[in-house]
PyMOL Python script that loads the backbone (N, CA, C, O; Angstrom):
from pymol import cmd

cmd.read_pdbstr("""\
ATOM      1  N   UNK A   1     -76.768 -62.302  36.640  1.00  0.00           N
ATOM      2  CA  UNK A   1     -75.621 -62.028  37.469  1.00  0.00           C
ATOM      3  C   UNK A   1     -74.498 -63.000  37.118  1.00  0.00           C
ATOM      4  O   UNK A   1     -74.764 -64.150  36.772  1.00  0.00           O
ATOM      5  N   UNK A   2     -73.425 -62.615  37.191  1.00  0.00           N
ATOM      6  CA  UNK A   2     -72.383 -63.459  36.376  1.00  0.00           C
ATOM      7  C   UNK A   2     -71.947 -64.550  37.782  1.00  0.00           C
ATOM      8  O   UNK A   2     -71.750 -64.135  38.925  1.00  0.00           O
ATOM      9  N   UNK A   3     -71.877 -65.786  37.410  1.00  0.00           N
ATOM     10  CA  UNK A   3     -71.506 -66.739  38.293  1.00  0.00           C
ATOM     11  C   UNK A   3     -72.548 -67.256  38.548  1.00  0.00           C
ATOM     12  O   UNK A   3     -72.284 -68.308  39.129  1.00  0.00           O
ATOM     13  N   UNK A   4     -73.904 -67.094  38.423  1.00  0.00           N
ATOM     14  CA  UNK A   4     -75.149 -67.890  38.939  1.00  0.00           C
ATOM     15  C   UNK A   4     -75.044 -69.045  38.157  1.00  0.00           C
ATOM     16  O   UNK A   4     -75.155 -70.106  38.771  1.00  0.00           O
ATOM     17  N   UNK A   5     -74.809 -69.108  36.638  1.00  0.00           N
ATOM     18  CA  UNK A   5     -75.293 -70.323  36.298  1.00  0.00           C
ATOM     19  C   UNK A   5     -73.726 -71.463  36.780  1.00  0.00           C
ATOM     20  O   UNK A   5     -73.604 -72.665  36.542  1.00  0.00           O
ATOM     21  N   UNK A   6     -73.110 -70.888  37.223  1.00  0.00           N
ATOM     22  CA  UNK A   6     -72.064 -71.456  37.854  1.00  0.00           C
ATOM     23  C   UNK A   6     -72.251 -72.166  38.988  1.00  0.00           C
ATOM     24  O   UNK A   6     -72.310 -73.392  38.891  1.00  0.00           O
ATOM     25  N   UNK A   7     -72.326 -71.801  39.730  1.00  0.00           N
ATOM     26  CA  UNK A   7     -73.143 -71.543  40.899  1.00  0.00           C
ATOM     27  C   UNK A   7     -74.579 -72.852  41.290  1.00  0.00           C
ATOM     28  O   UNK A   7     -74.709 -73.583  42.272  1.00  0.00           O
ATOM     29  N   UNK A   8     -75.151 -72.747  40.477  1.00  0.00           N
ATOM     30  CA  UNK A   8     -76.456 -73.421  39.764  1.00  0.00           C
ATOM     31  C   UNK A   8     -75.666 -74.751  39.721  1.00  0.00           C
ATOM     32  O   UNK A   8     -75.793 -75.563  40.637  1.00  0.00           O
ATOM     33  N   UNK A   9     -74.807 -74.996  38.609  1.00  0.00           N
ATOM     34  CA  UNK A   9     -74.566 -76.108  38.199  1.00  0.00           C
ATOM     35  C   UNK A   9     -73.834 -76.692  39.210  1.00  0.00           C
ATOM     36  O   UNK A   9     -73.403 -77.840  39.109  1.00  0.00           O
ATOM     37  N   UNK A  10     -73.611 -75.796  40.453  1.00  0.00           N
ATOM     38  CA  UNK A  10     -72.114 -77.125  41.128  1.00  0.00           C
ATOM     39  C   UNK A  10     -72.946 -77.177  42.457  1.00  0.00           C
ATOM     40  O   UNK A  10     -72.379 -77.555  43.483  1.00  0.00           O
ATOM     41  N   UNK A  11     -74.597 -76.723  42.485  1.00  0.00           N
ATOM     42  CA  UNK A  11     -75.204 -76.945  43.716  1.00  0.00           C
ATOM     43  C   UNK A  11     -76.158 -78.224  43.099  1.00  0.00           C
ATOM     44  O   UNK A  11     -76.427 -79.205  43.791  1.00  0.00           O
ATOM     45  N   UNK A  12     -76.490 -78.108  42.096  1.00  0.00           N
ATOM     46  CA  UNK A  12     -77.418 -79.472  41.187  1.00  0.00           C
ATOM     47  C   UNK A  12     -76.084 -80.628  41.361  1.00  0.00           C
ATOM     48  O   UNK A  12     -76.303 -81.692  41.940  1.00  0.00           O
ATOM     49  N   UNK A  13     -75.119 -80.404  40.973  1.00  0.00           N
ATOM     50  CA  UNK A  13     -73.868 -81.514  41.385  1.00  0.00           C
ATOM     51  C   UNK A  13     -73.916 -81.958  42.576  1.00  0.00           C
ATOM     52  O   UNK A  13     -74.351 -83.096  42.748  1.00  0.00           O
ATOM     53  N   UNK A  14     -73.571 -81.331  43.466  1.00  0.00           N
ATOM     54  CA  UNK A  14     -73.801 -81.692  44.764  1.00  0.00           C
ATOM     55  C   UNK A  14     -74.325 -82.033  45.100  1.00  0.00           C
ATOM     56  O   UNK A  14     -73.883 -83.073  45.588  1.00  0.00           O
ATOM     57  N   UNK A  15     -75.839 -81.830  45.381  1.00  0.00           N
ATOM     58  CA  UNK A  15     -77.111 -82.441  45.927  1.00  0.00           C
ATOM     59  C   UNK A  15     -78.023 -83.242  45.405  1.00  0.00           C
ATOM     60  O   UNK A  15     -78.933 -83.858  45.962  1.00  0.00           O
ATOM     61  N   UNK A  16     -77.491 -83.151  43.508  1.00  0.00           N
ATOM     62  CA  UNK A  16     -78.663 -84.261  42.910  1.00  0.00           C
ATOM     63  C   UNK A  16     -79.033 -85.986  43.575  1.00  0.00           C
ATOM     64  O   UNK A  16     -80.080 -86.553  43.887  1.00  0.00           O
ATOM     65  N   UNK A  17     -77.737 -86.345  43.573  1.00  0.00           N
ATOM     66  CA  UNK A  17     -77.688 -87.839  43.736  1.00  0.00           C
ATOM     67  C   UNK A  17     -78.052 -87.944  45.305  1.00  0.00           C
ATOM     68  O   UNK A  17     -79.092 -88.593  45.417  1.00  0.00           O
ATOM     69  N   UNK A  18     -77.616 -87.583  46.387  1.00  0.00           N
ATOM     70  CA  UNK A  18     -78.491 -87.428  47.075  1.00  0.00           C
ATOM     71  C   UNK A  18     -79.988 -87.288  47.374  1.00  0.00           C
ATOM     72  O   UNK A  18     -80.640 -88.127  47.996  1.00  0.00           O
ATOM     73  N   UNK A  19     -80.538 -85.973  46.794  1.00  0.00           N
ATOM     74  CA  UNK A  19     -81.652 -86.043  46.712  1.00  0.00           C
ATOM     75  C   UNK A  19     -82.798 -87.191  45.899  1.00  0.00           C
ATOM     76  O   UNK A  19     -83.791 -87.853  46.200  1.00  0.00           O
ATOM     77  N   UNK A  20     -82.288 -87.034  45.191  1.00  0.00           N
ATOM     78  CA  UNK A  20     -82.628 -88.059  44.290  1.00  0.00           C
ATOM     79  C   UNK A  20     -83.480 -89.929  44.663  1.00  0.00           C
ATOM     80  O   UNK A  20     -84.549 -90.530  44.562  1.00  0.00           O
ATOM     81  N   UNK A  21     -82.015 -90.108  45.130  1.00  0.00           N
ATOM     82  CA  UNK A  21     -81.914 -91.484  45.929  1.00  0.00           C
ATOM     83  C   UNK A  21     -83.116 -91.693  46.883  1.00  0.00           C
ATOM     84  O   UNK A  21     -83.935 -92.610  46.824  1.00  0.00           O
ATOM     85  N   UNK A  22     -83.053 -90.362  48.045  1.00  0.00           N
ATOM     86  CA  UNK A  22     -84.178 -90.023  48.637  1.00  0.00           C
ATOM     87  C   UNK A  22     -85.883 -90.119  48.243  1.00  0.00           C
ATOM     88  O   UNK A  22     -86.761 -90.842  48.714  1.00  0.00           O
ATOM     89  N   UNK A  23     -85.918 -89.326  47.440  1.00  0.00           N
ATOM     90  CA  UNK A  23     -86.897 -89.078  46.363  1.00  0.00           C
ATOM     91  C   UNK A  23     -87.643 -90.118  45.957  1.00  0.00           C
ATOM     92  O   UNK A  23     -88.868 -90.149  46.079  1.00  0.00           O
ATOM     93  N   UNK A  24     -86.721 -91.323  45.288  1.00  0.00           N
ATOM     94  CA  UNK A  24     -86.921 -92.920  44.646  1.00  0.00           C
ATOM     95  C   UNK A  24     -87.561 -93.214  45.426  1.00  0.00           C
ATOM     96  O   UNK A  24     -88.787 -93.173  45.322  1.00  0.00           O
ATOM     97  N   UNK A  25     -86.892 -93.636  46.543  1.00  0.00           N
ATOM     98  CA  UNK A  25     -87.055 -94.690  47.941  1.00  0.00           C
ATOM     99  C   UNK A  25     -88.856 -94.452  48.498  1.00  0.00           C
ATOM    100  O   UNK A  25     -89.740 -95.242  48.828  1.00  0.00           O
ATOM    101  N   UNK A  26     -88.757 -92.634  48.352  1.00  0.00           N
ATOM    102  CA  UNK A  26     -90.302 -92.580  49.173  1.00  0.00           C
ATOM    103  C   UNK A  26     -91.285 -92.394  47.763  1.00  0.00           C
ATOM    104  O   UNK A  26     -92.462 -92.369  48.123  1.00  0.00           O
ATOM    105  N   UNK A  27     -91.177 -92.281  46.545  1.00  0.00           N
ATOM    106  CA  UNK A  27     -92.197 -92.825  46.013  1.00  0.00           C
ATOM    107  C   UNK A  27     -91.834 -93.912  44.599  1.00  0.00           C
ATOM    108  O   UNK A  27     -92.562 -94.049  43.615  1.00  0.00           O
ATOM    109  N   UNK A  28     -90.685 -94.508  44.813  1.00  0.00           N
ATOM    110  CA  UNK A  28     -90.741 -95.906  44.014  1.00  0.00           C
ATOM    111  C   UNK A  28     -90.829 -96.083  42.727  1.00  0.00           C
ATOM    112  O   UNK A  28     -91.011 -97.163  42.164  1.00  0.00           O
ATOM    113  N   UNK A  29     -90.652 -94.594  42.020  1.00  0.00           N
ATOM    114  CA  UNK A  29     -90.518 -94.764  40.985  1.00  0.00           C
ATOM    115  C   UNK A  29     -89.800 -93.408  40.128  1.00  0.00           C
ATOM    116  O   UNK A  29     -89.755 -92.229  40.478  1.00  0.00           O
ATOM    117  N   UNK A  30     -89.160 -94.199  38.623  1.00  0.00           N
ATOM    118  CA  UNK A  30     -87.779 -93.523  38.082  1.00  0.00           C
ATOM    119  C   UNK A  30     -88.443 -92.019  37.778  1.00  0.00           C
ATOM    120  O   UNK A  30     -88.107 -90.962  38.312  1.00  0.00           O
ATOM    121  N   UNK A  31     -89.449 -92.213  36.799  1.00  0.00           N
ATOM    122  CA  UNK A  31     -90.068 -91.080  36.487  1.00  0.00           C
ATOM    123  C   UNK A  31     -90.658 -89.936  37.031  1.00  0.00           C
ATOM    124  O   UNK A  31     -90.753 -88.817  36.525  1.00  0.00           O
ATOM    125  N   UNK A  32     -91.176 -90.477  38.487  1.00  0.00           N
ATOM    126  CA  UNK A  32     -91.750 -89.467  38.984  1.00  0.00           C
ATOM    127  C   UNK A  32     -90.404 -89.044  40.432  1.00  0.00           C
ATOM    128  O   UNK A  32     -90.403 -88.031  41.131  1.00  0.00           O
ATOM    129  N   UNK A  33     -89.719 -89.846  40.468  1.00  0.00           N
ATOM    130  CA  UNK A  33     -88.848 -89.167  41.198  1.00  0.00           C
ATOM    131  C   UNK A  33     -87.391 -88.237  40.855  1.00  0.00           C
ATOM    132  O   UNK A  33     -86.508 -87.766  41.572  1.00  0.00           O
ATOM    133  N   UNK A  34     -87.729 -88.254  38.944  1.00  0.00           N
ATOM    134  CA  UNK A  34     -86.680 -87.249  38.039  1.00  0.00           C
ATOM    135  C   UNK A  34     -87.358 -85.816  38.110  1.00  0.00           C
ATOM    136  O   UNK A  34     -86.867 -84.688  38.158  1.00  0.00           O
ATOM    137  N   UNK A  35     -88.901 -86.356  38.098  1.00  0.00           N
ATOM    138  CA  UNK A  35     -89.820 -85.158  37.775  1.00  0.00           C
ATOM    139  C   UNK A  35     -89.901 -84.420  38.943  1.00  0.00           C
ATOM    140  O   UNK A  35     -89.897 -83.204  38.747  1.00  0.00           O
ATOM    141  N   UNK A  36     -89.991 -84.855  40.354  1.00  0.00           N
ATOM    142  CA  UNK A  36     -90.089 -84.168  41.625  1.00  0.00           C
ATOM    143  C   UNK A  36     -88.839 -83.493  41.990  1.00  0.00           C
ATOM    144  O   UNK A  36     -88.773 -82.413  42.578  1.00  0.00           O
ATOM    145  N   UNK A  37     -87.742 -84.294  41.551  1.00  0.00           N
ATOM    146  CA  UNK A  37     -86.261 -83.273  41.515  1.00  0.00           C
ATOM    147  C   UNK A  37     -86.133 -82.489  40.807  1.00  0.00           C
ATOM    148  O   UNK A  37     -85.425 -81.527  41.103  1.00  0.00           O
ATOM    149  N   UNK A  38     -86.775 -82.574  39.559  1.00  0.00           N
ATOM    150  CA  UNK A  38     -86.492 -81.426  38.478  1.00  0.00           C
ATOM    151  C   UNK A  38     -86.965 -80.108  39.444  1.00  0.00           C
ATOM    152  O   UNK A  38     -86.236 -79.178  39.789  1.00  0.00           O
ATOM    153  N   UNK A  39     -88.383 -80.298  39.774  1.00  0.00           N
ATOM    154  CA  UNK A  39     -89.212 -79.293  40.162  1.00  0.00           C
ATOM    155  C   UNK A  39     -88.685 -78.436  41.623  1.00  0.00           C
ATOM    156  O   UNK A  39     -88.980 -77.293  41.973  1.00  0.00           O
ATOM    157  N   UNK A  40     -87.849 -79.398  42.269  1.00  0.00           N
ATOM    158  CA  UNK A  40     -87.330 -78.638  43.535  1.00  0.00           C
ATOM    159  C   UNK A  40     -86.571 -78.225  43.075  1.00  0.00           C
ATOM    160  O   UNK A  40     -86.687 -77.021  43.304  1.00  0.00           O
ATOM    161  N   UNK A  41     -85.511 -78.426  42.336  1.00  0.00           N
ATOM    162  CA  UNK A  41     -84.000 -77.734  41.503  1.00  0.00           C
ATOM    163  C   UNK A  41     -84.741 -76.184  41.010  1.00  0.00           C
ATOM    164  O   UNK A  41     -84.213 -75.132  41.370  1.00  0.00           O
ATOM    165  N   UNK A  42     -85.911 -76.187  40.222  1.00  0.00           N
ATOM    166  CA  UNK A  42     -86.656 -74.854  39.151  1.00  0.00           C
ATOM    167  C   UNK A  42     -86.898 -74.148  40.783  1.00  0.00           C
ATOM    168  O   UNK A  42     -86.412 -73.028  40.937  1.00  0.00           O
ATOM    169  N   UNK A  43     -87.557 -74.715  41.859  1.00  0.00           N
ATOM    170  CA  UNK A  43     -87.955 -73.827  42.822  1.00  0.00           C
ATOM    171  C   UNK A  43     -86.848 -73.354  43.573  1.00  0.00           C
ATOM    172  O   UNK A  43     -86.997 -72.195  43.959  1.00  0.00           O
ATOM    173  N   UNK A  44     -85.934 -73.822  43.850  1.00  0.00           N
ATOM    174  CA  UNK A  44     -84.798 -73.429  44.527  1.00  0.00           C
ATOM    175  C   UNK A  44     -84.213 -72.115  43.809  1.00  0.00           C
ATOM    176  O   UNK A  44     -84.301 -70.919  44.089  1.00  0.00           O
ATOM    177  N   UNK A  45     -83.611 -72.782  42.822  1.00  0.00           N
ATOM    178  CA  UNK A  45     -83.307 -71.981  41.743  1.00  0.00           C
ATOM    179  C   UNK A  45     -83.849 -70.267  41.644  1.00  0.00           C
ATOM    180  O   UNK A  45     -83.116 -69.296  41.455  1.00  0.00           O
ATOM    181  N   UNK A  46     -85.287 -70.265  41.828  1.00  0.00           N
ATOM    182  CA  UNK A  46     -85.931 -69.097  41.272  1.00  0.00           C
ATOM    183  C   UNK A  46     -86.388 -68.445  42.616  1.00  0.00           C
ATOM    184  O   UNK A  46     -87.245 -67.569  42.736  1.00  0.00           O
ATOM    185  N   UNK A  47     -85.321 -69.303  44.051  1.00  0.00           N
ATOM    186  CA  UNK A  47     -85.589 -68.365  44.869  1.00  0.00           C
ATOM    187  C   UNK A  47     -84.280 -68.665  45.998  1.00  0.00           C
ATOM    188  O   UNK A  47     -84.289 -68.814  47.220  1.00  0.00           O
ATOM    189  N   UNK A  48     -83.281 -68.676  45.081  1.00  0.00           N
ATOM    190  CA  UNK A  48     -81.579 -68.858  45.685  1.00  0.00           C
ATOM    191  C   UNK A  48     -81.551 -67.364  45.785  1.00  0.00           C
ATOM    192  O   UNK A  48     -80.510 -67.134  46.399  1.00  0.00           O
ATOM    193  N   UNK A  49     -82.038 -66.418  45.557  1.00  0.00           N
ATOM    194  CA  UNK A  49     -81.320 -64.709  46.029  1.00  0.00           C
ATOM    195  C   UNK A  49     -82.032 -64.593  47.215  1.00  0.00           C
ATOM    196  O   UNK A  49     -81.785 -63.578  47.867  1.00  0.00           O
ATOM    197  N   UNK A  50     -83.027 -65.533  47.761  1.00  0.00           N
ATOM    198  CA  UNK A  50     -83.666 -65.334  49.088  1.00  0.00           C
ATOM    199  C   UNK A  50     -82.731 -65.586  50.031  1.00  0.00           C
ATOM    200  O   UNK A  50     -82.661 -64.977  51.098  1.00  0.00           O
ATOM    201  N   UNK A  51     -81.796 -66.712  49.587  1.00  0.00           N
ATOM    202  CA  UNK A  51     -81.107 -67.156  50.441  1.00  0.00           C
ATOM    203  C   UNK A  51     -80.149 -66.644  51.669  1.00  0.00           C
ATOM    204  O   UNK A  51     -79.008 -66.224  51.481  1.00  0.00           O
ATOM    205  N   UNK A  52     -80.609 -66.715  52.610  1.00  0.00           N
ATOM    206  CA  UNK A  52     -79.466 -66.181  53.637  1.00  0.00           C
ATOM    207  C   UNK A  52     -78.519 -67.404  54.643  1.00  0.00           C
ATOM    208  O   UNK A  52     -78.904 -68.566  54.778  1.00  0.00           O
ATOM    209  N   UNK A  53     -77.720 -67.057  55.041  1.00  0.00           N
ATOM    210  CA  UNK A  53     -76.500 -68.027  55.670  1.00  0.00           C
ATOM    211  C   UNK A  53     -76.938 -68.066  57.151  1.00  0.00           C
ATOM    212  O   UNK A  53     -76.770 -67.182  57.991  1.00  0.00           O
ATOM    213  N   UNK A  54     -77.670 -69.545  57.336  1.00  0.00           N
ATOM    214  CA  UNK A  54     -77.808 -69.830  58.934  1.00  0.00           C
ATOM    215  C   UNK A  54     -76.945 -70.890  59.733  1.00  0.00           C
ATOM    216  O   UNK A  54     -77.266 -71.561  60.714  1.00  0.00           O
ATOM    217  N   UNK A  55     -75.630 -70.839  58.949  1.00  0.00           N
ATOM    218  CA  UNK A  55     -74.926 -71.326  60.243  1.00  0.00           C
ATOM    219  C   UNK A  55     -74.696 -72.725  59.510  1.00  0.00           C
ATOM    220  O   UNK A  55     -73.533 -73.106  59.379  1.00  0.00           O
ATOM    221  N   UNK A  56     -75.919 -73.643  58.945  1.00  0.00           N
ATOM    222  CA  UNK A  56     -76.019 -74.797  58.652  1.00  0.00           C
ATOM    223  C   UNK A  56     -76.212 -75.368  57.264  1.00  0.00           C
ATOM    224  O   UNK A  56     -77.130 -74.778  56.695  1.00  0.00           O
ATOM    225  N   UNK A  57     -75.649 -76.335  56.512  1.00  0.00           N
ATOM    226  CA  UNK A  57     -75.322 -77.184  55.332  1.00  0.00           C
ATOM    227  C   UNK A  57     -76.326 -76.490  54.688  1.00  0.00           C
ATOM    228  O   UNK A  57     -77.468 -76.467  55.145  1.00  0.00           O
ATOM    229  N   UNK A  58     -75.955 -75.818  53.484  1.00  0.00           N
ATOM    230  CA  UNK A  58     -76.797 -75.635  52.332  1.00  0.00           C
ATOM    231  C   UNK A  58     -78.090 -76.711  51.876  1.00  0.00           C
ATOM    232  O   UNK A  58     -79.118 -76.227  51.402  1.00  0.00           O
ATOM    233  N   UNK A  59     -77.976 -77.907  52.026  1.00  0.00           N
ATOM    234  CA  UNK A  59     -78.557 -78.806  51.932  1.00  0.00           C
ATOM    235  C   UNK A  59     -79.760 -79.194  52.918  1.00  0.00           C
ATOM    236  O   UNK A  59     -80.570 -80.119  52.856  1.00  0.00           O
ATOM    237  N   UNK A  60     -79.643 -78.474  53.568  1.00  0.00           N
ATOM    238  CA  UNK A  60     -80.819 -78.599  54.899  1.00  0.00           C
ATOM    239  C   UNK A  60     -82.119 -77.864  54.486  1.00  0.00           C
ATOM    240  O   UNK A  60     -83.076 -77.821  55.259  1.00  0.00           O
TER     241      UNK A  60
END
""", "prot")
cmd.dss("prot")
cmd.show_as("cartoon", "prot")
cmd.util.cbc("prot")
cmd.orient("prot")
């Protein structure tokens, strides 16, 4: 669909460093907290057409 990978890239912008930061803090380390973001980004990702609008921050 045209605009997804658009789309994609400016919601990984938004929420990486956030999440991320998060991520570190509760398990303390670089590698496994790149690898646990990668994996929520692939799951999100492959189920963003589920998505419906409840009112509240995309990020929730």
């Amino acid at each position: 669909m045209a605009g997804d990978s658009a789309a994609s890239t400016q919601l990984y912008s938004v929420y990486i460093e956030t999440m991320y930061r998060y991520v570190f803090y509760r398990v303390g380390g670089k590698a496994t907290a790149e690898d646990l973001c990668s994996e929520v980004f692939v799951r999100a990702f492959a189920h963003l057409h589920t998505f419906a609008w409840q009112g509240r921050n995309f990020g929730a």
